[in-house]
The first five atom37 places (N, CA, C, CB, O) and aatype in JSON, in Angstrom:
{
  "aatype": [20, 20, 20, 20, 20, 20, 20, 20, 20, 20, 20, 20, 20, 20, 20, 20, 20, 20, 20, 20, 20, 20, 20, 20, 20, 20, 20, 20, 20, 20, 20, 20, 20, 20, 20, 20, 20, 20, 20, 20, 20, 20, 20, 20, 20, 20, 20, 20, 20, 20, 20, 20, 20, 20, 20, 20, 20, 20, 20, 20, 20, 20, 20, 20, 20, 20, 20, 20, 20, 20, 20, 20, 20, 20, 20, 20, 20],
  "atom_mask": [
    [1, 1, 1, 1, 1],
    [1, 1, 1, 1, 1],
    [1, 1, 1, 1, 1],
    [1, 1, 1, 1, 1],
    [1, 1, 1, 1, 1],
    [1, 1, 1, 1, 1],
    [1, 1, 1, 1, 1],
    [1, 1, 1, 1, 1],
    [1, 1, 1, 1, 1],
    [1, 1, 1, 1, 1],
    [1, 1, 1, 1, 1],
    [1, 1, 1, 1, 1],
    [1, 1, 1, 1, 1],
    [1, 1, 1, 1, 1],
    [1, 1, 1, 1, 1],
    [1, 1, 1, 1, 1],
    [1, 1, 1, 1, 1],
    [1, 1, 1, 1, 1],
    [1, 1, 1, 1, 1],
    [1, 1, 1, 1, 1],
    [1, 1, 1, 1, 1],
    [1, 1, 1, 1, 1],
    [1, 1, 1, 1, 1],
    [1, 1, 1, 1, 1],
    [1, 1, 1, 1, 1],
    [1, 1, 1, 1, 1],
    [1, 1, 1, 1, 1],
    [1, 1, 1, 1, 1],
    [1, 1, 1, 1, 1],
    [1, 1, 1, 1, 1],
    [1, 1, 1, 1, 1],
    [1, 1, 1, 1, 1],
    [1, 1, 1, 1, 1],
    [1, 1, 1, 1, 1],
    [1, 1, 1, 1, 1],
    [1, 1, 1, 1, 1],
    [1, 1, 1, 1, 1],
    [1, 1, 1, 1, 1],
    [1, 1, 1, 1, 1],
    [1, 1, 1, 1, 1],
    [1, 1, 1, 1, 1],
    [1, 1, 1, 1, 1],
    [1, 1, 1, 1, 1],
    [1, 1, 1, 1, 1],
    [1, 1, 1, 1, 1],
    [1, 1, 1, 1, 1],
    [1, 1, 1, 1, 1],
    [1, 1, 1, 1, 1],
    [1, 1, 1, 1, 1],
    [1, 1, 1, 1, 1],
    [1, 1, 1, 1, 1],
    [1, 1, 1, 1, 1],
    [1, 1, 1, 1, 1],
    [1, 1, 1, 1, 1],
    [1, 1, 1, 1, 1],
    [1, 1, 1, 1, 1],
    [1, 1, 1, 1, 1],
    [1, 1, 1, 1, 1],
    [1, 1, 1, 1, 1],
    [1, 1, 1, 1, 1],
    [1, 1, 1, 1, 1],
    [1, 1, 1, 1, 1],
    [1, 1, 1, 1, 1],
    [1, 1, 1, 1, 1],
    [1, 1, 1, 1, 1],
    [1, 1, 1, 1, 1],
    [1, 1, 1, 1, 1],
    [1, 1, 1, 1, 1],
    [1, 1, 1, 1, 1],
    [1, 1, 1, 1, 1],
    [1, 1, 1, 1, 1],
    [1, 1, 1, 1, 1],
    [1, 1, 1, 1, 1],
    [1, 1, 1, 1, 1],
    [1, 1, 1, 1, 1],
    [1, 1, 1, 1, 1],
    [1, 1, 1, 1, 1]
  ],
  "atom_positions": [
    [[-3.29, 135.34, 87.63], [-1.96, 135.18, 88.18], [-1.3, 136.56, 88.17], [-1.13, 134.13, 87.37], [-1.12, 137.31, 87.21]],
    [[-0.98, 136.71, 89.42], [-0.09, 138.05, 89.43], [1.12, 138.33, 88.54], [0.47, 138.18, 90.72], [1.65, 137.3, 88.13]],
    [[1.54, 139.18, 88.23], [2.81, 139.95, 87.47], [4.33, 138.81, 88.35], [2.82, 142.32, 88.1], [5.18, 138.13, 87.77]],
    [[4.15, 138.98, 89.51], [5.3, 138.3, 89.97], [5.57, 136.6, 90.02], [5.36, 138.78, 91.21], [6.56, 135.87, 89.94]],
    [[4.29, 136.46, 90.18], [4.12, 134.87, 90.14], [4.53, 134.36, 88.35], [2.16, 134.44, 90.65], [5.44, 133.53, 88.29]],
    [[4.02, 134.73, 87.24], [4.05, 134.71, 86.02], [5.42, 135.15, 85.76], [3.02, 135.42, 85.44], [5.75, 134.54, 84.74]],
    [[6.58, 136.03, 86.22], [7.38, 135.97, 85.73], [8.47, 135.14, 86.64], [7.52, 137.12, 85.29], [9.66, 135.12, 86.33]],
    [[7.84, 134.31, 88.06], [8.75, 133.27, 88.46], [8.64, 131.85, 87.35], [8.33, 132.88, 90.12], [9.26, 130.82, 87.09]],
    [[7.67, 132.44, 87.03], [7.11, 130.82, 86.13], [8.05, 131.06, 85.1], [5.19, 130.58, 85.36], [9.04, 130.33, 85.12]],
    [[7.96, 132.09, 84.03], [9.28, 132.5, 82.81], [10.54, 132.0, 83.28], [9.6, 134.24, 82.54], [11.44, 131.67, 82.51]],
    [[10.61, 131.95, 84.69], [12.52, 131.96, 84.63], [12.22, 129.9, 84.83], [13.85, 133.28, 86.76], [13.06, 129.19, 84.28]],
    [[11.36, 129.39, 85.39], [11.06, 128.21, 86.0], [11.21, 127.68, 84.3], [9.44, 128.07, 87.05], [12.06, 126.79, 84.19]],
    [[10.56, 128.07, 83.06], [10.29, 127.62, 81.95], [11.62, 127.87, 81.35], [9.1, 128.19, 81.33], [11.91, 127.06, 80.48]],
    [[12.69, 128.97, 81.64], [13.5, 129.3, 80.66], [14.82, 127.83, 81.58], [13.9, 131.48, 80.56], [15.77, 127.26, 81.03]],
    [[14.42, 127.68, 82.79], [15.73, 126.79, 83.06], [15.08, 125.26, 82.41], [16.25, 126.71, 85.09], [15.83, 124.35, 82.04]],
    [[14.28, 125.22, 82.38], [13.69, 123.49, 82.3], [14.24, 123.36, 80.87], [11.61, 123.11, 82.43], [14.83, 122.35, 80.5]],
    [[13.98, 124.64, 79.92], [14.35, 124.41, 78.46], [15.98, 124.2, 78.47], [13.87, 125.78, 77.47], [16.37, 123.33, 77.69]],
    [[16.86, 124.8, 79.16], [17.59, 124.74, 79.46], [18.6, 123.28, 79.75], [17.23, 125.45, 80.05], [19.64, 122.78, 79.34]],
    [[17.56, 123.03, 80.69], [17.78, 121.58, 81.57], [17.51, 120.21, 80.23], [16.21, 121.47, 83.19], [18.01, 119.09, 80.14]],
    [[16.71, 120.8, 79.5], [16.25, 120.29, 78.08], [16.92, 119.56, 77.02], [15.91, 121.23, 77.45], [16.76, 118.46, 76.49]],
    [[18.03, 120.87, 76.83], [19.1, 121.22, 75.84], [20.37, 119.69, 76.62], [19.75, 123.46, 76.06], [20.92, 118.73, 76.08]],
    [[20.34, 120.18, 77.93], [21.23, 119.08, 78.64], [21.11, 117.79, 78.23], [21.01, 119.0, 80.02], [21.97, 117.01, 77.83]],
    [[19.92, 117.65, 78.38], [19.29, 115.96, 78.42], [19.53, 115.64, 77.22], [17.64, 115.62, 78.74], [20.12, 114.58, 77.02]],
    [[19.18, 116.35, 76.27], [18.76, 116.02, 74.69], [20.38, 115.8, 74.31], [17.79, 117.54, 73.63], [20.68, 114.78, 73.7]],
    [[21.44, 116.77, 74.7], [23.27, 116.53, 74.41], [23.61, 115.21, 75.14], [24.44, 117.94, 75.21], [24.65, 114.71, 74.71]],
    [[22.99, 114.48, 76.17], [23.37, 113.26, 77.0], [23.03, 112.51, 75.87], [22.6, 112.88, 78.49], [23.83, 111.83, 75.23]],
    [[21.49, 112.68, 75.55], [20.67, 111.76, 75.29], [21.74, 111.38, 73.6], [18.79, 112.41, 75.31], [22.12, 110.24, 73.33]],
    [[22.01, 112.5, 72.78], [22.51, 112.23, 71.51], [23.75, 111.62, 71.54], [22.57, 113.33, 70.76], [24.19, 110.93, 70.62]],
    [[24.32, 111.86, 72.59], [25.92, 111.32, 73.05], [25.65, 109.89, 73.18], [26.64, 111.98, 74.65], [26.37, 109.08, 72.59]],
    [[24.71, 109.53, 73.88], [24.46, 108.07, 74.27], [24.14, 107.33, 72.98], [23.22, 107.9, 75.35], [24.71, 106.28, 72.7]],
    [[23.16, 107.92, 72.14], [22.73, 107.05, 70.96], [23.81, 107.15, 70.11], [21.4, 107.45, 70.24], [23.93, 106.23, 69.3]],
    [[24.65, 108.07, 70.07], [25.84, 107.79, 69.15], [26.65, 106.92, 69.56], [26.6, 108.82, 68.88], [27.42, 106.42, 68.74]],
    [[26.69, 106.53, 70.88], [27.78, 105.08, 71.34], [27.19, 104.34, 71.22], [28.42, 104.74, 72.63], [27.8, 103.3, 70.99]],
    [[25.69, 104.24, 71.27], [24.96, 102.92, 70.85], [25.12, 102.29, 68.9], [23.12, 103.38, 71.28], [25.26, 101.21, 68.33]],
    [[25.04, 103.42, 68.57], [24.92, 103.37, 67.11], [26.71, 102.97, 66.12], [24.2, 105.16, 66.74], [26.97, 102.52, 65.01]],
    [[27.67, 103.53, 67.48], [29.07, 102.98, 66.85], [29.29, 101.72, 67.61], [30.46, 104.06, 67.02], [30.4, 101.22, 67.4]],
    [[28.65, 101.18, 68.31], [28.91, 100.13, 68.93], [28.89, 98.86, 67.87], [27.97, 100.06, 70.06], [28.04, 98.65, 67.01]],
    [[30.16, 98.01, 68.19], [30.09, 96.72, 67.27], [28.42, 96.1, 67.73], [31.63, 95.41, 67.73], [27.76, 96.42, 68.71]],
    [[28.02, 95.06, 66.55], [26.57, 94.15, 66.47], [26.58, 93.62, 67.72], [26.42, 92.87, 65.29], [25.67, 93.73, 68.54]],
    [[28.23, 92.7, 67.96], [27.96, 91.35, 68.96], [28.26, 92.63, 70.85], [29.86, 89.43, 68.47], [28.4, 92.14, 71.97]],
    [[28.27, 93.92, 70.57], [28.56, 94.55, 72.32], [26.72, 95.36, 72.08], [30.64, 96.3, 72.63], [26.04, 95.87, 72.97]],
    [[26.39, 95.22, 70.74], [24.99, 95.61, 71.01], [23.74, 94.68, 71.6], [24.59, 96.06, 69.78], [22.65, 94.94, 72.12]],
    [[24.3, 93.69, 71.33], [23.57, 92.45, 71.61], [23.97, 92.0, 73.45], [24.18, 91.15, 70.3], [23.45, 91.08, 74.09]],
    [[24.7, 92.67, 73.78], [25.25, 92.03, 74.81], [24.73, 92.7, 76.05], [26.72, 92.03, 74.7], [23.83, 93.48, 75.73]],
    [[24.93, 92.68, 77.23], [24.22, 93.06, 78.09], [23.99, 95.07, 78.34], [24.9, 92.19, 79.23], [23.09, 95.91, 78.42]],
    [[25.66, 94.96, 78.37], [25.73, 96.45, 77.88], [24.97, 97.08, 76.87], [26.9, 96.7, 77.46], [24.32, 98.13, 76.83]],
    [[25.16, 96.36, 76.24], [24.36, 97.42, 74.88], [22.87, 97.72, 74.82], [24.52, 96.72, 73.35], [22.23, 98.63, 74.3]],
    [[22.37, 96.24, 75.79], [20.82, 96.49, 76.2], [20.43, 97.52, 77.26], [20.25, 95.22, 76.73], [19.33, 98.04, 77.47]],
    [[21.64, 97.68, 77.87], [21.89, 98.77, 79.2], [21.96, 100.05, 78.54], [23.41, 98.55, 80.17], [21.46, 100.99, 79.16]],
    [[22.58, 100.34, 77.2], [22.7, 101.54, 77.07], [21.14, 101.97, 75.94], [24.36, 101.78, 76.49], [20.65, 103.04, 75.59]],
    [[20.92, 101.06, 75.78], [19.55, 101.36, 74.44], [18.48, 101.83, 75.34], [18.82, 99.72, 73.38], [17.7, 102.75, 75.06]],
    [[18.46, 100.95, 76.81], [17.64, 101.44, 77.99], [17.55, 102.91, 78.61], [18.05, 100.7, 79.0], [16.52, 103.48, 78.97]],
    [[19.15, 103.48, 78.66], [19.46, 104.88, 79.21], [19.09, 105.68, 77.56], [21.44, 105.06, 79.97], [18.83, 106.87, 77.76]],
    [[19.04, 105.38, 76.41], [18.92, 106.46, 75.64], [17.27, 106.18, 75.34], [20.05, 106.51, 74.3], [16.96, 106.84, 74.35]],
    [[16.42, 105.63, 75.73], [15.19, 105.13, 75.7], [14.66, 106.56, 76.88], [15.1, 103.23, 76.22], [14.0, 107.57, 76.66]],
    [[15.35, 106.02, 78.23], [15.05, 106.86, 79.06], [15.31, 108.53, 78.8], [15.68, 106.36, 80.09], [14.46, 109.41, 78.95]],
    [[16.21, 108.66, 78.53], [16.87, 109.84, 78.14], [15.74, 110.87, 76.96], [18.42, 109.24, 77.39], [15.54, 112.08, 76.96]],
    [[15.31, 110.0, 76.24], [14.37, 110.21, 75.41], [12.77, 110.57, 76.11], [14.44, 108.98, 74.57], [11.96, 111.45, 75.84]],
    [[12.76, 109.78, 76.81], [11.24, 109.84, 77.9], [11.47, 110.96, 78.69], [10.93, 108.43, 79.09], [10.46, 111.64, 78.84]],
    [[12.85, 111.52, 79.45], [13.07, 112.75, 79.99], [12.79, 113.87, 79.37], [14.14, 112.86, 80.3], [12.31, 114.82, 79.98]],
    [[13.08, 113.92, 77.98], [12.76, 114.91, 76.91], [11.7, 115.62, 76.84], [12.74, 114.45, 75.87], [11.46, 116.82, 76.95]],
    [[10.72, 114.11, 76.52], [9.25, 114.69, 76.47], [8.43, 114.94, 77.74], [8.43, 113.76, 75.7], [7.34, 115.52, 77.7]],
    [[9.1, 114.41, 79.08], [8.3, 115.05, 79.78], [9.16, 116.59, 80.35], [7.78, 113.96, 80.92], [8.58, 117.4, 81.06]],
    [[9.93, 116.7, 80.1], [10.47, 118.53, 80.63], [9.99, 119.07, 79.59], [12.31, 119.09, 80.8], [10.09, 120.24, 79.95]],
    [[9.42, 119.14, 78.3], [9.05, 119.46, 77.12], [7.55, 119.69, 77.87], [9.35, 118.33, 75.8], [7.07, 120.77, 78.22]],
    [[6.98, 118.41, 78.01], [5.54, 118.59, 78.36], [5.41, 119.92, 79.23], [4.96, 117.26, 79.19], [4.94, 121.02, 78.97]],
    [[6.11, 119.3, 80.5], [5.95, 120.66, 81.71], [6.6, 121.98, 80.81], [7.15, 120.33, 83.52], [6.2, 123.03, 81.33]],
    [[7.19, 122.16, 80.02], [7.4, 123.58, 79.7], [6.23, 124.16, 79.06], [8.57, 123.77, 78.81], [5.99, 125.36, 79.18]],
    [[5.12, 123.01, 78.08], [4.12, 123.16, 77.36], [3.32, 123.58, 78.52], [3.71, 122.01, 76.5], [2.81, 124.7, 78.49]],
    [[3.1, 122.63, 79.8], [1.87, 123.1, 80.46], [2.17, 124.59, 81.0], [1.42, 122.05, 81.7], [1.2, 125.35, 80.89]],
    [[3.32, 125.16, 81.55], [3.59, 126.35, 81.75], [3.48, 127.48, 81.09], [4.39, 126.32, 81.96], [3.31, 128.62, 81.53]],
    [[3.62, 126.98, 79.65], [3.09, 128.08, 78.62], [1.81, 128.32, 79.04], [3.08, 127.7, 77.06], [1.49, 129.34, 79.65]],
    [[0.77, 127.11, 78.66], [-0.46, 127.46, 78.55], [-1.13, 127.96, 79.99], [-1.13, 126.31, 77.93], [-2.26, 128.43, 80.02]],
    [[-0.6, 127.86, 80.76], [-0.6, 128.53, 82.25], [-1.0, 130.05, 82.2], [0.96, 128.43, 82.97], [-2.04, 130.65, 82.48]],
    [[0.57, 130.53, 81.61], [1.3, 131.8, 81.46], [-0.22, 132.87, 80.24], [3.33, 131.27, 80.44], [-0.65, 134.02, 80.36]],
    [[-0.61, 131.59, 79.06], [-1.29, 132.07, 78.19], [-0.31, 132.46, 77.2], [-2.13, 133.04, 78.66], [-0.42, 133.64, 76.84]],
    [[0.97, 131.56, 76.46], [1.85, 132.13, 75.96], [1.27, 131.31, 74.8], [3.28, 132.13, 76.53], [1.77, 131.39, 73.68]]
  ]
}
């Protein structure tokens, strides 16, 4: 891999981590309204709605995580 291609990939890896940091501040925001939420609004439709988005939120994690991993090992970092 050329010099230029390898350092489009660095900036491609430095925003995803980036994009990362985002998800992971949604993702902790969400489980903290899940976690102050009364028993009977956790049980309730909402609360299954929001355990779903911090479930997801969580699955976003590891895959922008993954792709930053495969880019390393790309790079040879």
């Amino acid at each position: 891999m050329n010099a230029r291609r390898r350092a489009r990939l660095s900036e491609i890896r430095d925003r995803l981590n980036e994009l990362k940091l985002d998800v992971e501040t949604m993702h902790d925001q969400e489980e903290d309204y899940l976690d102050n939420m009364p028993q009977s609004f956790r049980d309730s439709a909402k609360g299954e709605e929001v355990e779903v988005t911090v479930n997801r939120l969580f699955d976003a994690i590891c895959g922008i995580g993954d792709a930053v991993e495969a880019i390393e090992e790309v790079q040879g970092v």
